[in-house]
N, CA and C atoms as a LAMMPS dump frame, in Angstrom:
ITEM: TIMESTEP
0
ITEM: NUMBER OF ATOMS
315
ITEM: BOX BOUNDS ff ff ff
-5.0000000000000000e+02 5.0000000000000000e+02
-5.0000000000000000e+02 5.0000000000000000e+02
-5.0000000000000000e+02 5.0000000000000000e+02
ITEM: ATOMS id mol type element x y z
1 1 1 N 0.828 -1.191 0
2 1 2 C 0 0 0
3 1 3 C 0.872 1.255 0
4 2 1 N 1.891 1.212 0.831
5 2 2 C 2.908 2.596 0.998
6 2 3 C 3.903 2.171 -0.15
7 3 1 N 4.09 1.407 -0.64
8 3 2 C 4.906 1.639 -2.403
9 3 3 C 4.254 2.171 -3.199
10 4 1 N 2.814 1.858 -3.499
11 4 2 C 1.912 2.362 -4.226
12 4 3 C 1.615 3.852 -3.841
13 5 1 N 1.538 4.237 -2.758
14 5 2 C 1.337 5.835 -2.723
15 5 3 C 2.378 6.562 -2.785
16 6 1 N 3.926 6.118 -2.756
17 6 2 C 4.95 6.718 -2.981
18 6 3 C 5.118 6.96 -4.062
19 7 1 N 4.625 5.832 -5.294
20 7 2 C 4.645 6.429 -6.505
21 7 3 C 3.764 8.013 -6.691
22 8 1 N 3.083 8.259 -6.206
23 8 2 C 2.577 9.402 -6.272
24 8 3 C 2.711 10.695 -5.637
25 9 1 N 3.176 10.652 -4.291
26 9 2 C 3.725 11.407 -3.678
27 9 3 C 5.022 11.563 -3.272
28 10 1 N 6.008 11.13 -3.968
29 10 2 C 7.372 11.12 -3.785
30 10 3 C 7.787 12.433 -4.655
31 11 1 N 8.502 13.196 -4.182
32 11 2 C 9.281 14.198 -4.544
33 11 3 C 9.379 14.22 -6.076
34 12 1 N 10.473 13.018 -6.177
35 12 2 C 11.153 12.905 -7.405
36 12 3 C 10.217 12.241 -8.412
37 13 1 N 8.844 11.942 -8.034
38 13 2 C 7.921 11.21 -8.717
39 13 3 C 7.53 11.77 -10.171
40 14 1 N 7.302 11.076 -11.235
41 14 2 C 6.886 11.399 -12.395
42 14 3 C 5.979 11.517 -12.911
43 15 1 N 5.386 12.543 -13.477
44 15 2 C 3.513 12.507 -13.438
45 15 3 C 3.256 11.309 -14.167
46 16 1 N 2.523 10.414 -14.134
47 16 2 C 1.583 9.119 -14.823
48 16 3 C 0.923 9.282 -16.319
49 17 1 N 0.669 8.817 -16.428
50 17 2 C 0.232 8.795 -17.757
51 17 3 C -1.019 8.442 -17.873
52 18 1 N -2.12 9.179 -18.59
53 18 2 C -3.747 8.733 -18.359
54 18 3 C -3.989 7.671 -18.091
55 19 1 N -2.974 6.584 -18.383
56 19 2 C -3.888 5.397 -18.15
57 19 3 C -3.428 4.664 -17.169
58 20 1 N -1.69 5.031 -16.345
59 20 2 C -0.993 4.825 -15.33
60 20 3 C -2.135 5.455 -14.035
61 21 1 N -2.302 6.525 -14.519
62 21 2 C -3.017 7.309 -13.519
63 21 3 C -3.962 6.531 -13.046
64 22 1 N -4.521 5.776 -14
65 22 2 C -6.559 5.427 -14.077
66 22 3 C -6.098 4.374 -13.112
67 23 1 N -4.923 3.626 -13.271
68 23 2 C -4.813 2.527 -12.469
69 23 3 C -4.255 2.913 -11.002
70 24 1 N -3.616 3.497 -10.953
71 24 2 C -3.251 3.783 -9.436
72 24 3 C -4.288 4.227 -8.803
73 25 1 N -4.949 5.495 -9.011
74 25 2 C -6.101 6.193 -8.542
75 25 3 C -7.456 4.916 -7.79
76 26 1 N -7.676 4.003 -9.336
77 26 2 C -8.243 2.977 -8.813
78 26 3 C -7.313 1.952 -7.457
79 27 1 N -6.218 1.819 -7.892
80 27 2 C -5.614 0.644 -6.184
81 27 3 C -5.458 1.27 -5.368
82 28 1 N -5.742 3.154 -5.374
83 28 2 C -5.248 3.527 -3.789
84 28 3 C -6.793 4.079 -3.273
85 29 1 N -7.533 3.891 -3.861
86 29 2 C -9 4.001 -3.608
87 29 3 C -9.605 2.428 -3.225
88 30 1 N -9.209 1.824 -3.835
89 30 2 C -9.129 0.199 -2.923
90 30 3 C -8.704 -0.127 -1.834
91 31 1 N -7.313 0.337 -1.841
92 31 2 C -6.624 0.399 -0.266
93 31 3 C -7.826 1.15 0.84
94 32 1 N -7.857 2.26 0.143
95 32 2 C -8.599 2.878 1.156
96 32 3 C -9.99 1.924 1.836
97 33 1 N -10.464 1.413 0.617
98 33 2 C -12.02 0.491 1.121
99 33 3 C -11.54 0.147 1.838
100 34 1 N -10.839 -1.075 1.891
101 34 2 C -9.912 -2.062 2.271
102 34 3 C -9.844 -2.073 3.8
103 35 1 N -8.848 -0.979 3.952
104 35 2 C -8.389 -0.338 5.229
105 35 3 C -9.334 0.18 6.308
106 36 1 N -10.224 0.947 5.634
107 36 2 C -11.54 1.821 6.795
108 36 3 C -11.995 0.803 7.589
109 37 1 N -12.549 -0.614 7.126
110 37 2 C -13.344 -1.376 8.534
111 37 3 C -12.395 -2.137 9.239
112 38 1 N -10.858 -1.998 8.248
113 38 2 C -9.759 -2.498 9.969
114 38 3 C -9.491 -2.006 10.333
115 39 1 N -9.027 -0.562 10.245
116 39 2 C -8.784 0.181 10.866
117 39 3 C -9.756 0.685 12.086
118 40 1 N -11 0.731 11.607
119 40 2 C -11.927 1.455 12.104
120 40 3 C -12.413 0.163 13.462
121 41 1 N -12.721 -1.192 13.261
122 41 2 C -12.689 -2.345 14.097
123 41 3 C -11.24 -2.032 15.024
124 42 1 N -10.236 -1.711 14.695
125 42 2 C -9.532 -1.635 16.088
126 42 3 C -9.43 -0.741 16.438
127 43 1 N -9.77 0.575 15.993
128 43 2 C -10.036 1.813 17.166
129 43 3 C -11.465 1.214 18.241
130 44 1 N -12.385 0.823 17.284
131 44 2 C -13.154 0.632 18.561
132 44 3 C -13.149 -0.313 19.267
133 45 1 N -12.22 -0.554 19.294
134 45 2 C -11.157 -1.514 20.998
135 45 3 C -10.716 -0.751 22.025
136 46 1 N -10.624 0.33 21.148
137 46 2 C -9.674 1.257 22.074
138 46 3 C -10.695 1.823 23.116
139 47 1 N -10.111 2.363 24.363
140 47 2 C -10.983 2.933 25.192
141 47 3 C -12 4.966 24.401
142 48 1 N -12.536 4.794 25.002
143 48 2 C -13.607 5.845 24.461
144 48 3 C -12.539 7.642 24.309
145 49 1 N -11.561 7.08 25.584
146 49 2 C -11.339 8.539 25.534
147 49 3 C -9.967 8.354 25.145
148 50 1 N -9.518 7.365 24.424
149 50 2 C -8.138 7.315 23.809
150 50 3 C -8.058 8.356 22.609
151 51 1 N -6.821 8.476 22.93
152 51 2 C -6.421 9.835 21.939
153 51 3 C -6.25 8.849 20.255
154 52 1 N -5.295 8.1 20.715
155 52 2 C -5.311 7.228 19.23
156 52 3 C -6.866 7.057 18.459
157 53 1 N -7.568 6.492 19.905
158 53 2 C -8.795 6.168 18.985
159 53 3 C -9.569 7.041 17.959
160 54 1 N -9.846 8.18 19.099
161 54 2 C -10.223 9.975 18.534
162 54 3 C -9.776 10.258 17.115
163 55 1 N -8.029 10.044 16.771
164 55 2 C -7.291 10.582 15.706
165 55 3 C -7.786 9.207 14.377
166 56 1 N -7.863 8.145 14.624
167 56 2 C -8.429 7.172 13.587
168 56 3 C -9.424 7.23 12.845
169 57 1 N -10.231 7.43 14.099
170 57 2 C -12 7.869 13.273
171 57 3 C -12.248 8.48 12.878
172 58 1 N -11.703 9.921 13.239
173 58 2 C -11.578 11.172 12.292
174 58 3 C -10.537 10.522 10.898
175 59 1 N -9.547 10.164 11.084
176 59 2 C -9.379 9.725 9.853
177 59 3 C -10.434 8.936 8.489
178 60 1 N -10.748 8.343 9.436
179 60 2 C -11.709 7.656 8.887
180 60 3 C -13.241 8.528 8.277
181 61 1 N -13.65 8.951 9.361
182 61 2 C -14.775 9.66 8.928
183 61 3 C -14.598 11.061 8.182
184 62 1 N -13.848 11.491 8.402
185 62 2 C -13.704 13.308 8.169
186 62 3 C -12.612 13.185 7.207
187 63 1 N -11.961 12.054 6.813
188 63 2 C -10.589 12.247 5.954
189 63 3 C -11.101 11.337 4.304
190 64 1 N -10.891 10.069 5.065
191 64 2 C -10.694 8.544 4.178
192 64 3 C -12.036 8.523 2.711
193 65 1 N -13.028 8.687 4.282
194 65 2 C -14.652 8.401 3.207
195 65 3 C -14.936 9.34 2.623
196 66 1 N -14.731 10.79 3.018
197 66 2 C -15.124 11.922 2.175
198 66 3 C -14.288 11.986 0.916
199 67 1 N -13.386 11.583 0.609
200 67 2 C -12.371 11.004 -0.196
201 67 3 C -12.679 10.437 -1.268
202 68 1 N -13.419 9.374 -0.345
203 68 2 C -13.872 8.115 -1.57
204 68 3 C -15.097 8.583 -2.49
205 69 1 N -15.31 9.703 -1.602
206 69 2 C -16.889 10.436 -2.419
207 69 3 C -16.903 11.679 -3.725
208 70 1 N -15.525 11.943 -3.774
209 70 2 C -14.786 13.033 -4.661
210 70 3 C -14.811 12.304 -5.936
211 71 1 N -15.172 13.129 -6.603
212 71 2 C -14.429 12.722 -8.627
213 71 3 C -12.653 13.216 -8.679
214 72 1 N -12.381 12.582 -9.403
215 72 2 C -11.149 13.035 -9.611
216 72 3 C -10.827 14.148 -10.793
217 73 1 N -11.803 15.066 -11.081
218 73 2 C -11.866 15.745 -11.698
219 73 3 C -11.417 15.678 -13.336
220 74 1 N -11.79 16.906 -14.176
221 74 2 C -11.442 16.492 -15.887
222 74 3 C -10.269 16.507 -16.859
223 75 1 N -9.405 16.718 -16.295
224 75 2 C -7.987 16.58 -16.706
225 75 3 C -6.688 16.415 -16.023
226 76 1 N -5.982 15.7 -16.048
227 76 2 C -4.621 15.235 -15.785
228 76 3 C -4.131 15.614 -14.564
229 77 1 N -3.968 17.19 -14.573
230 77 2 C -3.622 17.402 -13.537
231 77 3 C -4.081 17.002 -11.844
232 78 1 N -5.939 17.355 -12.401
233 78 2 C -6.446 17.421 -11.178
234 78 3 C -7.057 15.49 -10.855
235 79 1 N -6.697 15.138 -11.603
236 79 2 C -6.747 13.228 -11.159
237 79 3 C -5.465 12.972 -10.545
238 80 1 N -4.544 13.797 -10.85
239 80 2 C -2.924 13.668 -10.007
240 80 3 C -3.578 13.835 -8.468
241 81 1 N -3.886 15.217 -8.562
242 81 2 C -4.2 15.531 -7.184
243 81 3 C -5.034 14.804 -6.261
244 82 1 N -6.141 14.301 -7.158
245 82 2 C -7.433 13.477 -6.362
246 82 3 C -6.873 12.419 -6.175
247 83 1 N -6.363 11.204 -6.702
248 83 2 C -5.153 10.233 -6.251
249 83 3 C -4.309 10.429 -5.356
250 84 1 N -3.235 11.633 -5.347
251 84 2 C -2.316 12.024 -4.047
252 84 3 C -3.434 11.863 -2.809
253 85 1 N -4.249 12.922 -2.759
254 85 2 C -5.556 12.87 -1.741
255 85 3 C -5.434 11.295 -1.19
256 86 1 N -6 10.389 -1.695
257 86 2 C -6.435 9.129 -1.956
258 86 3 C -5.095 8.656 -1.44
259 87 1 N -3.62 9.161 -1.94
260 87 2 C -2.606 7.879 -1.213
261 87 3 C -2.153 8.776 -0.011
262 88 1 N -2.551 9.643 0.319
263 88 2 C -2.418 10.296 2.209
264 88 3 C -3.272 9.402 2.722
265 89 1 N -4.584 9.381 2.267
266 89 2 C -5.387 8.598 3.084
267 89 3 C -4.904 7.503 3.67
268 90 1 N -4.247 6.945 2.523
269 90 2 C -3.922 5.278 2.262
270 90 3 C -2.966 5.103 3.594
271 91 1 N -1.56 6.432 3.331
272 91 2 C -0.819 6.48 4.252
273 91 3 C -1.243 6.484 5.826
274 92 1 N -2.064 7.445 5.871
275 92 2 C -2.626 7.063 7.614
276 92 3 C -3.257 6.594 7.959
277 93 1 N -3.822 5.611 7.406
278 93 2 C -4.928 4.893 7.742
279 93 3 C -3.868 3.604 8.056
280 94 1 N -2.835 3.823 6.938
281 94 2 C -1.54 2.266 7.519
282 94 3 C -0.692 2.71 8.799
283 95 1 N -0.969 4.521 8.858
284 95 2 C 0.235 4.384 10.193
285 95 3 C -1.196 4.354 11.601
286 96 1 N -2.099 4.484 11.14
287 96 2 C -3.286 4.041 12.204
288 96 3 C -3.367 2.566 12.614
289 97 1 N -3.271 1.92 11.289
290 97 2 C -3.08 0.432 11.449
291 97 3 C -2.017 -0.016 12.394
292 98 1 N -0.607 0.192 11.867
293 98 2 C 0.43 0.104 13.204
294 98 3 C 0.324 0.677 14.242
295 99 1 N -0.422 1.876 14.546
296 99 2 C -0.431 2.046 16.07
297 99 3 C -1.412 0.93 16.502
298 100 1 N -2.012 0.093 15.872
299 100 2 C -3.119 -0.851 16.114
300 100 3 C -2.348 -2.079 16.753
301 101 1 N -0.977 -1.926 15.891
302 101 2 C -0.337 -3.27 16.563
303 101 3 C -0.396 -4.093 15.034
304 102 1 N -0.807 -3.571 14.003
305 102 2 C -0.802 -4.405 12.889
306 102 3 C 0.606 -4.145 12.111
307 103 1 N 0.864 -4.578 11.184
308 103 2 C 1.583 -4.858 10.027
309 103 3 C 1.971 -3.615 9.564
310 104 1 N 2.863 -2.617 8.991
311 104 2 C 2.736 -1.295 8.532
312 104 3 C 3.028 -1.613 6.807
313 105 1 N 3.312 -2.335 6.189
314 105 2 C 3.967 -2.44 5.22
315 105 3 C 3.142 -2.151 3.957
C-alpha cells in the first residue's frame, strides 16, 4: 500500500500517464475500502477517551470516506491531485493500522 502511494507522492515522482493514472487512482481508492473497517474495528477496541482512537475515526470519517466520495476531476492534472488525496489517506490509515499493533507495510 505505501509503495503504491509513494509512486505518487514522492518528490522525485513522475507525473503518470492517463492510463498509469486510471490505475493507481483505482488501487489507492481500494486500499482505502480495504483499510476503513480495519482500521476502524480496532479503534473501537480502544478505550472511548483514547487519543489514538479519537485521531483514527476522524481519519476515517472526516478524511478517508469523504475522499472516496470526490471525482477526480477532468484533466490530468487534477486526477494527479485526487489520487495524491487518496494515497495520504492510504498512508494514515496504515500508520493508524500500526499504532493498532498491525503490520505497517
Amino acid at each position: 500500500m505505501r509503495a503504491t502511494s509513494r509512486l505518487l507522492l514522492a518528490q522525485d515522482a513522475e507525473p503518470p500517464s492517463p492510463q498509469d493514472l486510471e490505475t493507481l487512482t483505482l488501487r489507492v481508492r481500494g486500499y482505502v475500502m480495504l483499510a476503513i473497517p480495519v482500521v476502524e474495528a480496532a479503534a473501537l477496541t480502544w478505550p472511548e477517551d483514547d487519543v489514538p482512537r479519537s485521531c483514527a475515526l476522524a481519519c476515517i470519517g472526516g478524511e478517508a470516506r469523504m475522499r472516496l466520495r470526490l471525482e477526480p476531476g477532468r484533466n490530468l492534472s487534477a486526477g494527479i491531485r485526487h489520487a495524491q488525496r487518496l494515497a495520504r489517506s492510504v498512508n494514515a490509515l496504515c500508520d493508524h493500522y500500526r499504532t493498532a499493533g498491525g503490520d505497517h507495510r
